[in-house]
C-alpha positions in Angstrom: -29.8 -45.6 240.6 -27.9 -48.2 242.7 -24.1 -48.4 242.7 -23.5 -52.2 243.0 -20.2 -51.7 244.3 -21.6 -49.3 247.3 -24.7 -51.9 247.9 -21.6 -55.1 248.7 -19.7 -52.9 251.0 -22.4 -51.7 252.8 -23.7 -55.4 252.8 -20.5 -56.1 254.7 -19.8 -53.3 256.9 -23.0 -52.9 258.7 -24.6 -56.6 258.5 -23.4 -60.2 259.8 -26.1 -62.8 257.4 -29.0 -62.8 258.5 -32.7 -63.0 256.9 -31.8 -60.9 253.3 -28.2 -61.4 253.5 -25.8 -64.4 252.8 -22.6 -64.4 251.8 -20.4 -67.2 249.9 -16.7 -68.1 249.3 -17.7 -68.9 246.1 -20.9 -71.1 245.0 -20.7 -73.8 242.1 -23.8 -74.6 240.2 -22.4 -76.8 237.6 -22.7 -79.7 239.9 -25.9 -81.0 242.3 -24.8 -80.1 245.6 -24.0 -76.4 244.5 -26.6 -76.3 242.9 -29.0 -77.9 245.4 -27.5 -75.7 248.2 -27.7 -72.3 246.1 -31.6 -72.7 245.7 -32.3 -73.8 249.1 -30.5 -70.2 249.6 -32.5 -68.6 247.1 -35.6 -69.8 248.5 -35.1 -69.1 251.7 -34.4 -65.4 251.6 -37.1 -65.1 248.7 -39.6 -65.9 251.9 -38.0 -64.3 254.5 -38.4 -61.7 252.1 -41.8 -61.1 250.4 -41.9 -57.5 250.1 -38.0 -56.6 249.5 -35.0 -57.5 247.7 -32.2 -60.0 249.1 -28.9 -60.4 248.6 -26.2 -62.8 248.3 -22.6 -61.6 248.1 -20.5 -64.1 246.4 -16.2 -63.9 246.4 -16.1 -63.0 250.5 -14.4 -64.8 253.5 -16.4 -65.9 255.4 -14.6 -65.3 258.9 -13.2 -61.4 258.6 -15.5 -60.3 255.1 -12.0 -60.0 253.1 -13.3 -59.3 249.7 -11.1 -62.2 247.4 -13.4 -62.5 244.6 -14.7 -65.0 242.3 -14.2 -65.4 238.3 -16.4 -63.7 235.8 -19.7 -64.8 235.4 -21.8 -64.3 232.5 -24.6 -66.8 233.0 -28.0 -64.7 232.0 -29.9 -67.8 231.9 -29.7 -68.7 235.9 -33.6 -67.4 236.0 -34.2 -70.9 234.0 -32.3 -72.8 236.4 -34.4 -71.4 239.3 -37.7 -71.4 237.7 -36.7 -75.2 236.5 -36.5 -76.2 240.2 -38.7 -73.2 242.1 -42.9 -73.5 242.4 -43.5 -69.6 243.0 -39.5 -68.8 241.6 -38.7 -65.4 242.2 -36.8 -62.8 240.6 -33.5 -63.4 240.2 -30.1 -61.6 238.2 -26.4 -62.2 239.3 -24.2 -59.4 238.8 -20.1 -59.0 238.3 -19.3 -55.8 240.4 -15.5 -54.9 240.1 -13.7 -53.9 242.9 -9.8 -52.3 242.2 -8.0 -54.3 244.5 -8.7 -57.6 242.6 -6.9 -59.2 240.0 -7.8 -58.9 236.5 -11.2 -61.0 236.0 -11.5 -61.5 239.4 -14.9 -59.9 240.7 -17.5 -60.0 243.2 -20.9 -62.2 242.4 -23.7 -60.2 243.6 -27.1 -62.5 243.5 -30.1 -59.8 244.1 -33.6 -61.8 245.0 -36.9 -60.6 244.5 -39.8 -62.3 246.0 -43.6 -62.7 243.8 -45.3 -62.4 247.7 -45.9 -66.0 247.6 -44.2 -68.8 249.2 -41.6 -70.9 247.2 -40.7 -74.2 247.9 -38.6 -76.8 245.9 -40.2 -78.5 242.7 -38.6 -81.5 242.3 -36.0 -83.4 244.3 -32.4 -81.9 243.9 -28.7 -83.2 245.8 -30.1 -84.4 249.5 -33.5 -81.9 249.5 -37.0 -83.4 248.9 -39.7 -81.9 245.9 -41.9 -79.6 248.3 -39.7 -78.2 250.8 -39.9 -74.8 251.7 -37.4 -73.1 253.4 -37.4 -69.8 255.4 -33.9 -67.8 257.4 -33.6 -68.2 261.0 -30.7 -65.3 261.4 -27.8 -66.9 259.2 -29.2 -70.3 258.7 -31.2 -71.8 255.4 -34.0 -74.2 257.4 -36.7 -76.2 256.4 -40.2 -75.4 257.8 -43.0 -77.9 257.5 -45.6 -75.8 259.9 -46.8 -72.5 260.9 -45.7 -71.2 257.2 -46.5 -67.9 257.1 -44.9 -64.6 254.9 -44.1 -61.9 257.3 -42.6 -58.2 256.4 -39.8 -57.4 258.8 -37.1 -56.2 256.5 -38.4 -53.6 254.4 -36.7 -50.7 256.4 -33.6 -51.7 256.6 -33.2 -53.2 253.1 -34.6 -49.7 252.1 -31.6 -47.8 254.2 -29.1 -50.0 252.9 -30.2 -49.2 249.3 -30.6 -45.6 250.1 -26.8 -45.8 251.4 -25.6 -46.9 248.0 -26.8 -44.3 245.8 -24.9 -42.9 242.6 -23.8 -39.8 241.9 -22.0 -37.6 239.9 -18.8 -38.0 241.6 -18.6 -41.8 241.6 -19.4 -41.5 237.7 -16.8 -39.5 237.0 -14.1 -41.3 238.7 -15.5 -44.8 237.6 -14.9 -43.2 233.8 -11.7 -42.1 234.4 -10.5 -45.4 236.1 -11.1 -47.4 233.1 -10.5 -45.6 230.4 -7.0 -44.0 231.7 -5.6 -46.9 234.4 -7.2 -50.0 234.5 -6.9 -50.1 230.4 -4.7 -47.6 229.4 -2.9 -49.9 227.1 -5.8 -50.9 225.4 -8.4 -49.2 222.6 -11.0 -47.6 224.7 -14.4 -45.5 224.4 -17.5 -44.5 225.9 -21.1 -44.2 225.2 -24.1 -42.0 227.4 -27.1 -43.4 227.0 -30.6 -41.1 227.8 -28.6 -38.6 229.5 -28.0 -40.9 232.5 -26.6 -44.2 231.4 -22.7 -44.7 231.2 -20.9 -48.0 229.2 -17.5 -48.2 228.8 -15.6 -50.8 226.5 -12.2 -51.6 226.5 -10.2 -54.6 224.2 -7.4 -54.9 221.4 -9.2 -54.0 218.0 -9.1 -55.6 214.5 -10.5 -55.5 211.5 -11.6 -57.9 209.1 -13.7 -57.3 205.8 -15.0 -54.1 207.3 -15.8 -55.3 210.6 -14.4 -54.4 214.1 -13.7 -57.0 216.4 -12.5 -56.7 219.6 -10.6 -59.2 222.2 -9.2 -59.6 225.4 -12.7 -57.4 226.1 -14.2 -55.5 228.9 -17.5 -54.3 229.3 -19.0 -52.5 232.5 -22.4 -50.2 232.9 -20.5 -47.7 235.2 -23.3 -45.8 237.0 -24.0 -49.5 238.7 -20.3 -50.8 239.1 -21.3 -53.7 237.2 -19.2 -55.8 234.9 -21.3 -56.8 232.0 -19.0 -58.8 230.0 -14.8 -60.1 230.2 -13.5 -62.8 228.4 -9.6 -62.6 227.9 -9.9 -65.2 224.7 -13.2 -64.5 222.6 -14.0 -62.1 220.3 -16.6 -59.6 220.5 -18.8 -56.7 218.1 -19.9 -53.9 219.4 -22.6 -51.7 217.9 -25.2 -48.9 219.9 -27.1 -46.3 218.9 -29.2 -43.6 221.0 -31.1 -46.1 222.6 -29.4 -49.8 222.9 -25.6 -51.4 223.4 -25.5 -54.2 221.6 -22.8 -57.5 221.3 -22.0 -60.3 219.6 -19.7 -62.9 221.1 -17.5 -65.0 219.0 -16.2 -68.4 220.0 -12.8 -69.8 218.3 -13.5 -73.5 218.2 -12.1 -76.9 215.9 -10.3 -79.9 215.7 -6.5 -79.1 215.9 -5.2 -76.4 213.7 -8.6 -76.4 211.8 -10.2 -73.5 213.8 -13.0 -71.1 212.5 -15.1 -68.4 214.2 -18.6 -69.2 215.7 -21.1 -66.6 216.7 -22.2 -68.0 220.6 -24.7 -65.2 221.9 -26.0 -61.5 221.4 -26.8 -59.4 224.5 -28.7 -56.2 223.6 -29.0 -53.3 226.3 -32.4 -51.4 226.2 -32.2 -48.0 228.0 -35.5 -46.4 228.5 -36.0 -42.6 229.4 -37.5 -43.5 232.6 -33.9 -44.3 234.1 -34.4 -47.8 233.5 -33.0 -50.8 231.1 -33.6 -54.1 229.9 -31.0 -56.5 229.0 -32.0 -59.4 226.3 -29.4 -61.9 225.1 -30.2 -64.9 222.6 -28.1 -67.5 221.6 -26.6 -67.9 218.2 -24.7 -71.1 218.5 -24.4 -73.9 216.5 -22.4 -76.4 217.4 -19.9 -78.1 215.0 -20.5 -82.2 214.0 -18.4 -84.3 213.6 -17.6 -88.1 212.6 -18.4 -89.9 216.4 -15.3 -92.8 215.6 -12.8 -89.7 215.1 -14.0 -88.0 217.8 -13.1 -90.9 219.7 -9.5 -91.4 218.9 -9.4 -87.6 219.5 -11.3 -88.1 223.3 -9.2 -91.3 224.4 -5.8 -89.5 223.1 -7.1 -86.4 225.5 -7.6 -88.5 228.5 -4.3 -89.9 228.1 -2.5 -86.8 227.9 -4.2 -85.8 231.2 -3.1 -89.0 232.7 0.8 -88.2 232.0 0.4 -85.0 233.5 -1.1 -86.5 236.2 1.4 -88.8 236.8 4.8 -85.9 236.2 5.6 -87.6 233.2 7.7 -85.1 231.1 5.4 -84.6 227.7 7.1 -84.4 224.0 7.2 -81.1 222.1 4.6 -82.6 220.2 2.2 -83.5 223.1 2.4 -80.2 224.7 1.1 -78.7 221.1 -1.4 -81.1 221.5 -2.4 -79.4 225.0 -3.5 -75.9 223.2 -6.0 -78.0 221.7 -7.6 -80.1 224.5 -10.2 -77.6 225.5 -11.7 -77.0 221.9 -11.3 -80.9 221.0 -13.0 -81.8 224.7 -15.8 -79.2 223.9 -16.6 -80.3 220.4 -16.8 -84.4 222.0 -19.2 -83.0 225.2 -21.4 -81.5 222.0 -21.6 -84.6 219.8 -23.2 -86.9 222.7 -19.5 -87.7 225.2 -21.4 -86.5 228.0 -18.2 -87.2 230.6 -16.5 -85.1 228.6 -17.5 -82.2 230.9 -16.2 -83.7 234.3 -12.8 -84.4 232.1 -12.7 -80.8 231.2 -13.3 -80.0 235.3 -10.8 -82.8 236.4 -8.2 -81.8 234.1 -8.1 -78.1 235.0 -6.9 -79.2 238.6 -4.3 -81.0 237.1 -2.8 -78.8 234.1 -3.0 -75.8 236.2 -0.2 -75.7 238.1 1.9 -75.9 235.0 0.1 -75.4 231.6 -1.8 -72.1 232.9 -2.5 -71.0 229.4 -4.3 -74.6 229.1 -6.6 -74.2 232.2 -7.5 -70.9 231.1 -8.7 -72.2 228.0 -10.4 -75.1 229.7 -12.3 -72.4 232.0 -13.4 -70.2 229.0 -14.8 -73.8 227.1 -16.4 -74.7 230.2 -18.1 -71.2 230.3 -19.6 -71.6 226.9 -20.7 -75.1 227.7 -22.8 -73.5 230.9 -24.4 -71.0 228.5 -25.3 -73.8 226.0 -26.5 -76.2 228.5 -28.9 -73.9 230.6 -30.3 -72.8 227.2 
């Protein structure tokens, strides 16, 4: 079993990019050139690579390696996105390894790439790259090839070391246990499940209960034998249930017009755990997304883009604009779903522009826009 967190710092310390490797600052596939540069990446290293895994390390500096991080990322359906735009797509997860130096939902992106042995090459046109390219590494660089295309086996050694390097063990179990449960959230409700005799998940977040039914927020959820974080959200609402043989969740979304808010089940992520030391993570989505009446929704989406504009412009807002603020992300998501389809580059402009002083009101713009990925790519 691999400890993610051993895998990036050995990634760092002992290679510069190369033909399996790449690091990022940060990657963003919510627009074209992100996304058009991420799978000419993806590509690439899936041929340089036919017979191993490759890597791309996400949250680093690019000059000195300085680990800054990147927010959570829970997008499970980014296999779509490459098999949408990838003839011969391969394998493909993104992973949120916490490190303890970072701030709180700050992590480490790990992309891991697994080639079918056969060459990939774009499907259709994306950002400035052409349907039918295939590209291959030449040491750091992502490059076209258009002849002598051939898949050749170089790295399997020392992709092998590497992983050999990052084993688990007892030890690193232990203390990842005792980290969360008794620092990172001490001042939180905490517990801990084994799963198979092999498998650890810890859970952390401020409990209720409503009609029977524990909910937790401000949540954390990380699969410690891997140092991976599998779910954080500071704002939603969560169930948890397991038995001997699965973890399973169900997200909860607070959404509506104004003060009219309700509770919306988004997605359930179910964790199989075999006794072979393996697992199998399925998630489905649950959302349904609230109509409303299109001519209200428009008062409600011009008002929005005005109050934006003020704050562009440092004029002061009234009491009663700043309460409209709390509402802005909610009211912004709810116009993208009922057909305003620029409501999602309002929603990425704005963030720029409230942060600075409404930080409560970019984090909730952030969290909208991550429920808006997870709807899209579905």
């Amino acid at each position: 079993m691999i400890n993610k967190r051993l895998l990036v710092k050995n990634l760092l310390a002992h290679n510069d990019e190369n033909s399996f490797y790449d690091k990022k600052r940060f990657i963003a596939i919510g627009e074209k050139e992100g996304k058009g540069k991420f799978l000419k990446h993806v590509c690439a290293l899936a041929n340089s690579n036919p017979s191993n895994n490759s890597f791309i390390v996400v949250g680093v500096e690019d000059e000195d390696n300085r680990i800054v991080g990147v927010d959570f990322f829970d997008d499970s359906k980014i296999q779509n996105l490459v098999n949408a735009y990838l003839d011969n797509p391969p394998l493909i997860s993104y992973e949120n390894i916490p490190f303890p130096h970072l701030p709180e939902g700050k992590v480490v992106g790990l992309v891991t790439i697994k080639s079918i042995g056969k060459i990939c090459s774009l499907r259709k046109n994306i950002w400035k790259y052409y349907g039918g390219s295939v590209f291959f590494r030449e040491g750091s660089i992502s490059l076209p090839k258009v002849f002598d295309i051939e898949l050749k086996d170089t790295n399997s050694e020392a992709v092998a070391t590497i992983e050999q390097h990052a084993t688990n063990n007892i030890e690193l179990t232990l203390d990842g246990v005792i980290d969360f449960l008794n620092h990172r959230h001490k001042d939180l409700d905490s517990d801990y499940k084994v799963f198979k005799e092999q498998f650890v998940v810890c859970w952390a977040g401020n409990k209720k209960v409503v009609n029977g039914v524990t909910y937790y927020y401000r949540v954390d959820i990380e699969l410690i034998n891997e140092q991976v974080k599998l779910f954080y959200s500071n704002l939603d609402e969560v169930t948890i249930t397991y038995d001997n043989d699965s973890f399973s969740t169900i997200e909860f979304v607070q959404l509506g017009l104004g003060a009219k808010q309700r509770y919306y089940p988004l997605e359930k992520v179910v964790i199989n755990f075999s006794e072979n030391g393996t697992y199998q993570i399925k998630s489905d989505l649950l959302f349904e997304p609230p109509v409303h009446d299109k001519n209200e929704l428009k008062k409600i989406y011009e008002n929005n883009n005005a109050l934006v504009a003020k704050a562009k412009k440092n004029i002061e807002l009234t009491i009663a604009e700043v309460k409209q603020l709390r509402y802005l992300a909610d009211s912004y998501l709810i116009c993208f779903l009922n057909g305003f389809e620029e409501a999602k580059e309002r929603m990425e402009k704005a963030r720029q522009i409230l942060k600075p002083k409404y930080p409560k009101v970019n984090a909730s713009l952030k969290e909208a826009l991550r429920v808006l990925r997870k709807v899209k790519y579905s």
